[in-house]
C-alpha positions in Angstrom: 0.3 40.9 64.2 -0.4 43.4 61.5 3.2 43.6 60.2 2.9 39.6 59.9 -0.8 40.1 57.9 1.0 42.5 55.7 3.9 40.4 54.9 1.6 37.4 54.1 -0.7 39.9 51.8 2.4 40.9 50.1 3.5 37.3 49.4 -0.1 36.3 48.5 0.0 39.2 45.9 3.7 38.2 44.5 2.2 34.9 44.1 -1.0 35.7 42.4 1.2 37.5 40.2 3.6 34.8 39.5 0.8 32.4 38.7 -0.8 34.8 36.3 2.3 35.1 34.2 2.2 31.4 34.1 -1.1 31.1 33.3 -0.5 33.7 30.0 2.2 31.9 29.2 0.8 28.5 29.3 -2.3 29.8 27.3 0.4 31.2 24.9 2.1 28.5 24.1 -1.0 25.8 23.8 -2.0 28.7 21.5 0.4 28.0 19.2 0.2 24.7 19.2 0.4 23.1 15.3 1.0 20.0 13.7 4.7 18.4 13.0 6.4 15.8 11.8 9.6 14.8 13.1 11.8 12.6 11.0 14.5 10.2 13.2 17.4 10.0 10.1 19.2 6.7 10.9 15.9 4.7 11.0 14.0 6.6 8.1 11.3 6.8 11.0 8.9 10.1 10.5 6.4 10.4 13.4 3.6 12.8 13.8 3.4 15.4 16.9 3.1 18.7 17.6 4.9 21.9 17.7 4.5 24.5 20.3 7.0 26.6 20.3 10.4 25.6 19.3 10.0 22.2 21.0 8.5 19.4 19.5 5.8 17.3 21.4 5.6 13.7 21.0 2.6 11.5 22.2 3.8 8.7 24.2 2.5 5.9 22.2 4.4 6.6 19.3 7.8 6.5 21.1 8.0 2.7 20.6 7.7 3.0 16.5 11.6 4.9 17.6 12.3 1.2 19.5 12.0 2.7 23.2 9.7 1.7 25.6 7.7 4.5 27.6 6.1 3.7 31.3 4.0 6.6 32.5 3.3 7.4 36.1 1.6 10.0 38.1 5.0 12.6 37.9 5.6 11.7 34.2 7.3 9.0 32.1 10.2 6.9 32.1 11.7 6.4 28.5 14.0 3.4 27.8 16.4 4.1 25.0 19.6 2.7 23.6 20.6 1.8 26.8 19.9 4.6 29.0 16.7 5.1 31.0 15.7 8.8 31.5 12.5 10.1 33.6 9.8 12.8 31.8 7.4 15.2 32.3 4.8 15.0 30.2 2.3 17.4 28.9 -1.6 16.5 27.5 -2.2 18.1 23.6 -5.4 17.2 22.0 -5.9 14.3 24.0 -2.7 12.7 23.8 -0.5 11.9 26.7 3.0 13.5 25.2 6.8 14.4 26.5 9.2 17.1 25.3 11.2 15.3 22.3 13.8 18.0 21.7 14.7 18.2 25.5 14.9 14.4 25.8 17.0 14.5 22.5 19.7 16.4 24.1 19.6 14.6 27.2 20.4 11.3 25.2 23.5 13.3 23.6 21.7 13.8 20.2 20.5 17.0 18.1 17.7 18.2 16.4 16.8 21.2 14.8 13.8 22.5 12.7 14.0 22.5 8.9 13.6 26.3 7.3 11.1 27.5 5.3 7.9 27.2 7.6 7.5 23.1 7.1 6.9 22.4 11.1 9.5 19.5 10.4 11.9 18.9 13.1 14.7 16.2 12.3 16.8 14.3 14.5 20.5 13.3 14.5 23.2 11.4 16.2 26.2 13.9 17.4 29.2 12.5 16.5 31.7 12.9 19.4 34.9 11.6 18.5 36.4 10.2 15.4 40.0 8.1 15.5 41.8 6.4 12.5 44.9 4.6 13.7 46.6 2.3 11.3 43.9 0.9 9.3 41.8 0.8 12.5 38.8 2.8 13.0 36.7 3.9 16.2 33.7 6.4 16.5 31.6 7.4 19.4 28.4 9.1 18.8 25.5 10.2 21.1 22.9 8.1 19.6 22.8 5.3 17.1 24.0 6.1 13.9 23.7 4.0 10.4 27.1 2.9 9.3 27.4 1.8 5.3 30.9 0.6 3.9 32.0 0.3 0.4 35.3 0.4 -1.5 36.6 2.3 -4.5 39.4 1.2 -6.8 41.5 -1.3 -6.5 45.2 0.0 -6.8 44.9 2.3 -4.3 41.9 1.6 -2.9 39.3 4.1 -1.1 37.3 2.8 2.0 34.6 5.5 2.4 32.3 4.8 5.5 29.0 6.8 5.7 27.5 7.7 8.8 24.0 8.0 7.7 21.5 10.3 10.7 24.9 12.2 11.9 26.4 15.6 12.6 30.0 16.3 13.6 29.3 18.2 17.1 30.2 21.1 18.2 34.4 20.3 19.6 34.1 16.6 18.0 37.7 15.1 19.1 39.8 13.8 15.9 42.6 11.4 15.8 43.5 10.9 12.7 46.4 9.7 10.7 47.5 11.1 7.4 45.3 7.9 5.5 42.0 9.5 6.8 39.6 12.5 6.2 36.2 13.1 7.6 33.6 15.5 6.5 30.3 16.5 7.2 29.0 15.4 3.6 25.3 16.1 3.8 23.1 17.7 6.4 22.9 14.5 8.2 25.3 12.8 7.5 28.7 12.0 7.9 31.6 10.8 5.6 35.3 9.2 6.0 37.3 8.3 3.6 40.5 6.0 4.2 43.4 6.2 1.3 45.1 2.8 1.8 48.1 1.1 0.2 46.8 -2.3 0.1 43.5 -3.8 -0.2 41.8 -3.6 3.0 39.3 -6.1 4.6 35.8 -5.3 4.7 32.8 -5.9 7.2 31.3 -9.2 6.3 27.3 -8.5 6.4 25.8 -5.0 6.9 27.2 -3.2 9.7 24.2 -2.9 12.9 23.2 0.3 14.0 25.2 1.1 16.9 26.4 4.4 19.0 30.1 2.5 19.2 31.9 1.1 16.2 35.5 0.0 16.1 36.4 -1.5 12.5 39.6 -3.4 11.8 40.5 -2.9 7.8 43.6 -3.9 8.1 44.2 -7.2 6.2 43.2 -10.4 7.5 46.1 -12.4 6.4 50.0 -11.5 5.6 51.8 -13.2 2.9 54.7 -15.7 4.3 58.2 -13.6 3.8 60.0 -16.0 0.8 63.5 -17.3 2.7 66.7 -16.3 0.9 68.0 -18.6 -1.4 70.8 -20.2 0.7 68.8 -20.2 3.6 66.9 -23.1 4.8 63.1 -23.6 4.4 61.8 -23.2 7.2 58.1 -24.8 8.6 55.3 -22.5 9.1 52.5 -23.7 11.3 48.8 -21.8 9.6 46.2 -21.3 12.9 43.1 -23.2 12.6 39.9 -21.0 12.1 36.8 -22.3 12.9 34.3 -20.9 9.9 31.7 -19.6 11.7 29.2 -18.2 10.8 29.5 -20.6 7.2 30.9 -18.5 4.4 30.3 -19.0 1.1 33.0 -20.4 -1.4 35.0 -17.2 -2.7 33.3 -17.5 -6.2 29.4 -18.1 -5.2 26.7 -15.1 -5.8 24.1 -16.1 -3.6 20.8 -14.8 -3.4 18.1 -14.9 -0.2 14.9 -13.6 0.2 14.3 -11.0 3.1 11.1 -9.4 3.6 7.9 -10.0 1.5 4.2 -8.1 1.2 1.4 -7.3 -0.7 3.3 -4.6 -2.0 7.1 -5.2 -2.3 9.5 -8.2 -2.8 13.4 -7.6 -1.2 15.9 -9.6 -2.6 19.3 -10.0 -0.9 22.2 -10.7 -2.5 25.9 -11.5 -1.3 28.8 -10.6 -4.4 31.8 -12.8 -3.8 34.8 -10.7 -2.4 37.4 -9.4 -3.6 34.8 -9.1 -6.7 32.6 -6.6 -5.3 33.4 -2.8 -5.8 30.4 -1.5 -4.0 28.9 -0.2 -7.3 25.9 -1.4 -9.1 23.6 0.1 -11.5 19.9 -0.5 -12.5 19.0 -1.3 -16.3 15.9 -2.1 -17.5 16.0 -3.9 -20.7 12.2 -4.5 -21.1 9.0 -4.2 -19.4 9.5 -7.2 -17.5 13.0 -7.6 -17.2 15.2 -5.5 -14.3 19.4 -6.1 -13.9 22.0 -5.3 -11.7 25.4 -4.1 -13.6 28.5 -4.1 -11.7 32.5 -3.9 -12.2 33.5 -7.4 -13.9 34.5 -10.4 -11.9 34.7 -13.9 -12.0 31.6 -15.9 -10.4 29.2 -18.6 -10.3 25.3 -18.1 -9.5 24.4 -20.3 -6.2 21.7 -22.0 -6.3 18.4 -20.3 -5.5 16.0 -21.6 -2.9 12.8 -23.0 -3.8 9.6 -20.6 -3.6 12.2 -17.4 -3.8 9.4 -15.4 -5.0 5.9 -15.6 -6.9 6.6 -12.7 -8.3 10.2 -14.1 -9.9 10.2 -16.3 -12.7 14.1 -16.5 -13.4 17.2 -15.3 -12.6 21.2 -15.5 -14.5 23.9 -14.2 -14.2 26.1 -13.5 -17.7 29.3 -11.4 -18.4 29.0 -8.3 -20.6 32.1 -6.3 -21.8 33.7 -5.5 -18.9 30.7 -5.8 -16.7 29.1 -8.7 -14.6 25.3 -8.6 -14.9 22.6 -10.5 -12.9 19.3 -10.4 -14.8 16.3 -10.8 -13.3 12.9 -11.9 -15.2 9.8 -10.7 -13.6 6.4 -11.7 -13.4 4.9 -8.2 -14.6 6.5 -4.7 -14.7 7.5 -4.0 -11.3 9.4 -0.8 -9.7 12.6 -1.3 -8.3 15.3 0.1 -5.8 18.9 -0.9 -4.9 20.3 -0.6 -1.5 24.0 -0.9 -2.0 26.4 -2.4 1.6 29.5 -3.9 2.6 29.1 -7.2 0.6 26.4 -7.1 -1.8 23.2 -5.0 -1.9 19.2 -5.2 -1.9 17.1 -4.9 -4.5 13.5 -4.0 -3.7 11.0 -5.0 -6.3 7.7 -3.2 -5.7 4.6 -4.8 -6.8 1.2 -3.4 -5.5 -1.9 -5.9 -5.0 -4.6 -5.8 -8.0 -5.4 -6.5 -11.8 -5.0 -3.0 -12.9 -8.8 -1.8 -12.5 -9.2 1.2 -10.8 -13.0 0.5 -10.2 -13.1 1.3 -6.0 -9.9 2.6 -5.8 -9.5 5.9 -3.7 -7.4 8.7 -5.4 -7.4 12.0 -3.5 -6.2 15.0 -6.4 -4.9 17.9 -5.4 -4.9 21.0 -7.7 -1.6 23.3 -6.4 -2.1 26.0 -4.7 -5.4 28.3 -4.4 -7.0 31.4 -3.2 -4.0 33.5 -1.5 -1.4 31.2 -2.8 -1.7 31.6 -6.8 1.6 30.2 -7.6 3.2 31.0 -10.7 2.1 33.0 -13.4 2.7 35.9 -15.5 -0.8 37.7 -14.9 -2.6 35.8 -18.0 -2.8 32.9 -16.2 -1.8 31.5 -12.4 -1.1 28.4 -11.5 -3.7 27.6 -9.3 -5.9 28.1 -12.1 -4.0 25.8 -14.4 -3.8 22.8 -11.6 -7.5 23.1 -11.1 -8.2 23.1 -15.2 -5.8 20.0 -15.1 -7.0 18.3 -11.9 -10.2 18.4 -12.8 -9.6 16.6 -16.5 -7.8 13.9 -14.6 -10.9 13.4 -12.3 -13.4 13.3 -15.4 -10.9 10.4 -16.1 -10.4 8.7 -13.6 -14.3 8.0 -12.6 -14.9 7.4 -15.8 -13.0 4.4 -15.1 -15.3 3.3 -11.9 -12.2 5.6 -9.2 -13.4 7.1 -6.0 -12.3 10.7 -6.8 -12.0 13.2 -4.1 -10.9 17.1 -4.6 -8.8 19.2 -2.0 -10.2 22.2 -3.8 -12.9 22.3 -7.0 -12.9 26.3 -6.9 -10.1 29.2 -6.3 -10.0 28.7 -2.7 -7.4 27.9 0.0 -7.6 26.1 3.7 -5.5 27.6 6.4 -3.8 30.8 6.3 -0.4 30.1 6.9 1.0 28.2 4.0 2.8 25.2 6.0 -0.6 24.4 7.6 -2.3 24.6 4.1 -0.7 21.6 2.5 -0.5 20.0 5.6 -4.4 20.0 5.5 -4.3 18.6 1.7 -1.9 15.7 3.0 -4.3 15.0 5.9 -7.5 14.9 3.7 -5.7 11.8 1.7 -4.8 10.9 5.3 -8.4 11.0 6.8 -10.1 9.2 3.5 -7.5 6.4 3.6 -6.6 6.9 -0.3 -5.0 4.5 -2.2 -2.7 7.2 -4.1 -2.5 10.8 -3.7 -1.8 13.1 -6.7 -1.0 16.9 -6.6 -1.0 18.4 -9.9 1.2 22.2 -10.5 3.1 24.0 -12.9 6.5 25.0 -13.0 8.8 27.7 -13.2 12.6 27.5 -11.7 12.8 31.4 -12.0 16.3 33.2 -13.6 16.9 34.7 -17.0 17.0 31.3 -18.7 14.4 29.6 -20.8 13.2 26.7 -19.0 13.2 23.1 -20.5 9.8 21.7 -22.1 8.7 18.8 -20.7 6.5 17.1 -17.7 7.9 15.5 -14.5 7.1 13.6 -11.5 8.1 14.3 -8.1 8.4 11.5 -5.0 9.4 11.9 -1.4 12.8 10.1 -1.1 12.9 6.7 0.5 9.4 5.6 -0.4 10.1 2.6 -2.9 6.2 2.2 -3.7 5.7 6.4 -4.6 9.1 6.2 -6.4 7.4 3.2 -8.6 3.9 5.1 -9.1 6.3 8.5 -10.5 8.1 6.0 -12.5 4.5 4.2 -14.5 3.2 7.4 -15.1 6.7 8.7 -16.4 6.6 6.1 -18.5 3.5 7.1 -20.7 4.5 10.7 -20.7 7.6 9.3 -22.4 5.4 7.5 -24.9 2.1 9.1 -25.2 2.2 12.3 -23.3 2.0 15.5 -24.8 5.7 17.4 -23.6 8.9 15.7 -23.0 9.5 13.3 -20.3 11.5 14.6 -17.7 11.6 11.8 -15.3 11.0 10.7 -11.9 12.5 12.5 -9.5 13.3 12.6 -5.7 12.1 15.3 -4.0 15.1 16.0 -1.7 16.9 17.5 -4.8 14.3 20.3 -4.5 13.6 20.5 -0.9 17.4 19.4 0.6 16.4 18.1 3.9 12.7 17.7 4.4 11.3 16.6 1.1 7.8 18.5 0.0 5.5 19.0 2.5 2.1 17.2 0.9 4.2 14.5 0.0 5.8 14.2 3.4 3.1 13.8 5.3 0.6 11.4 3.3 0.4 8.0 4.5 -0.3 6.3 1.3 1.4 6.3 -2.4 1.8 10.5 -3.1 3.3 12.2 -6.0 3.5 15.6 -7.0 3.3 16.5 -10.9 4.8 19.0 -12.7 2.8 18.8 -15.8 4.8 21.9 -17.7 7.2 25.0 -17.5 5.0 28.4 -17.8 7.8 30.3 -19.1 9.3 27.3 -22.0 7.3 28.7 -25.5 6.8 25.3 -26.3 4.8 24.7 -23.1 2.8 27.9 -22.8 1.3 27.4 -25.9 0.3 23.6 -25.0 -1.0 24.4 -21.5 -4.1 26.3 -22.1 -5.5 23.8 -24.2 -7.9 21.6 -23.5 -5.7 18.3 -25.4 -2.9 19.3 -23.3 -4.5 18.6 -20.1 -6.6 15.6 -21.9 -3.2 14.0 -22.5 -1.8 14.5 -18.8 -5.2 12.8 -18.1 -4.7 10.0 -20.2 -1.0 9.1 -19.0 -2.2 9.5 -15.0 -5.0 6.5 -15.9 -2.9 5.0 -17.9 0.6 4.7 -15.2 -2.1 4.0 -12.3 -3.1 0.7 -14.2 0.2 -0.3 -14.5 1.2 0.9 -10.9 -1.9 -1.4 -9.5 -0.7 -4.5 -11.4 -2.3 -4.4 -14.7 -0.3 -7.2 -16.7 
């Protein structure tokens, strides 16, 4: 009896142990709980969640914005995705019903890792398992869905290179390739072949649908009839009947369609006659209201557009322009716009956001750079936060002087969180919780090395974000003419930040750039920057670029 009581206190005292090591380590890990953003690469999805630890917690809700379904029970969740059906435990954060994202990332075959530098940004791609290139004939098998774009290079010895946008090679990925074909991991996420063919191949008609398994035919779709020898008897060939379906257009038809259509963009679809389209196009833009598409000469006609194509449109041609063919389109107003290259033809996104140009009630959250234990650059004159607070400030003096909403992140040398991924976080999220119409941060600039920096002013967007491209892009465009240093463009911010983008810009919800009004180290510059005109000027082009941006005519 008392050898049985001591056993059971012993257990009772192993378990009471146990359960206080879990305890700890439960409290450890909600203690380190932060926010994240997690961006899924094929779809150009980015969700918010939380990080604790190194896994990435997702609330339930927001699973469907990845096209899943979630059903939660009393033992977890059952997720639904590309075609596999996987059962959860799920976890509450802050209120929010949420599952383990990485864990059920690698259960679906897929991979996901967190981007350096302290962002709290996890990204997710496909894994691609096996690659095979057998005459002409292609097959890949990936975990997840992956975002498959074809074009062709050249025409005498043609180039097909396939991109597999939101993919890694995995670890042990199976090749089978012949001596046409070459696959490399291109960027970070994603994933290029490159076919060298001897004769012109034949291409996906449409763009290609996301898909985990893709099998592509380029070989070509018809042979040429062997010519008899001359003594020889013709002989009677019999050509199969094919049934055109879906309808194709005649060979020599550009034909335009209109795909989706908002308050604040326009997409235009257009289909380039084959074997006349190279997969290369360029954007010019002639004048304010005029945009057009330059490509690789060839022969066509202009279909006939439907009726109502777009408000916003007032004409479109098509002319040939030494050595180039050239579809010109005449706008209703100065507009941004992107081209989305595929197989046959490509999209142009015209963005156009709602208004007259008056700024009177519009929200604009300005962020001046850095602040208290983050000083930026400098040289110990002068710091950068100081500078972007000088500046920020100038720019909200003008901006309410034309009837704006102006709201600060900082009007004094101060800064909000102590770890600097969670400080610009919280300047994002202040845009965020004030639902601004556009969100500005204003620094200074210095790329470091023994080199003098250029002179000049810049604007920086997150990549993929047509309408904060177009915002960079007006206010470019008055630095170019009235601003006080050289323009240096609009630029995407992946060239800076590789994978993730800049933080204050990845995570706003609303129209954001980041400006880099100057280089503290250029001669040119230093002596502008302390000046009250200098920062006067910035002001004037950032009024002037958000009238255009919200329609002024």
């Amino acid at each position: 009896m008392l050898k049985t009581l001591y056993n059971g206190g012993v257990r009772m005292k192993r378990l009471l142990i146990a359960l206080a090591l879990w305890m700890a380590l439960c409290a450890g890990a909600f203690a380190q709980v932060r926010n994240a953003t997690v961006t899924y690469t094929y779809l150009g999805v980015q969700l918010r969640g939380y990080r604790v630890g190194e896994e990435f917690m997702i609330p339930l809700d927001r699973v469907t914005e990845l096209g899943w379904s979630a059903t939660s029970s009393t033992v977890g969740a059952k997720i639904s995705a590309e075609g596999k059906t996987i059962q959860v435990p799920t976890r509450q954060i802050e209120g929010s019903t949420c599952i383990a994202l990485r864990d059920f990332v690698q259960k679906m075959d897929g991979m996901s890792t967190w981007i350096p530098g302290g962002f709290d940004a996890l990204e997710v791609v496909s894994a691609i398992k096996s690659v095979s290139v057998k005459s002409g004939e292609l097959s890949i098998y990936a975990g997840l869905k992956i975002k498959p774009t074809v074009s062709l290079l050249g025409t005498s010895d043609p180039k097909v290179v396939i991109d597999l946008e939101g993919a890694r090679l995995a670890p042990g990925v199976q090749f089978e390739l012949d001596s046409t074909a070459k696959v490399s991991q291109y960027r970070p996420n994603n994933v290029r072949i490159v076919l060298n063919l001897s004769y012109a191949p034949t291409l996906p008609q449409g763009p290609l649908a996301n898909a985990q398994n893709i099998v592509i035919d380029f070989n070509p779709s018809q042979v040429a009839p062997v010519e008899p020898a001359k003594n020889d008897p013709p002989k009677t060939t019999t050509t199969p009947k094919i049934d055109p379906t879906p309808p194709i257009q005649p060979a020599d038809d550009l034909t335009i369609q209109r795909g989706n259509e908002d308050e604040m963009a326009t997409e235009l679809l257009v289909s380039v006659p084959k074997p006349g389209w190279k997969g290369i196009a360029t954007i010019r833009r002639p004048s304010r209201d005029t945009v057009e598409v330059a490509m690789p000469t060839f022969s066509a006609k202009l279909a006939e557009l439907e009726k109502d194509l777009s408000k916003h449109l007032k004409s479109v041609q098509l002319r040939q322009d030494t050595g180039l063919t050239v579809l010109s389109f005449k706008l209703a107003g100065r507009m941004g716009a992107v081209l989305d290259p595929s197989a046959n033809g490509f999209k142009i996104t015209f963005v156009h956001p709602a208004g007259n140009g008056s700024l009177k009630g519009k929200v604009i959250v300005i962020d001046a750079g850095h602040g208290g234990k983050f000083p930026g650059t400098g040289n110990g004159v002068y710091t950068e936060k100081l500078l972007s607070l000088a500046t920020a400030q100038a720019v909200k003096r003008a901006l309410e002087a034309e009837g704006a909403q102006v709201i600060m992140t900082r009007d004094k040398d101060t800064h909000f969180r102590e770890n600097l991924a969670d400080d610009l976080v919280y300047r994002a999220d202040v845009a965020n919780r004030n639902n601004a119409d556009v969100f500005m941060s204003f620094h200074y600039d210095d790329p470091g090395g023994n080199k003098t920096p250029p002179s000049g002013t810049k604007s920086i967007y997150h990549g993929g974000r047509d309408a904060d491209k177009y915002l960079a892009e007006c206010i470019q465009e008055y630095i170019k003419s009235e601003g006080p240093l050289p323009n240096l463009g609009a630029i995407d911010d992946h060239k800076f930040a590789h994978e993730s983008g800049f933080s204050v810009l990845r995570n706003s919800k609303m129209p954001a750039i980041l400006m880099e009004c100057a280089f503290v180290r250029n001669p040119t510059d230093r002596k502008a920057i302390l000046t009250e005109k200098f920062r006067d000027g910035i002001a004037k082009c950032v009024v002037k670029g958000l009238k255009q941006f919200f329609g002024q005519k």
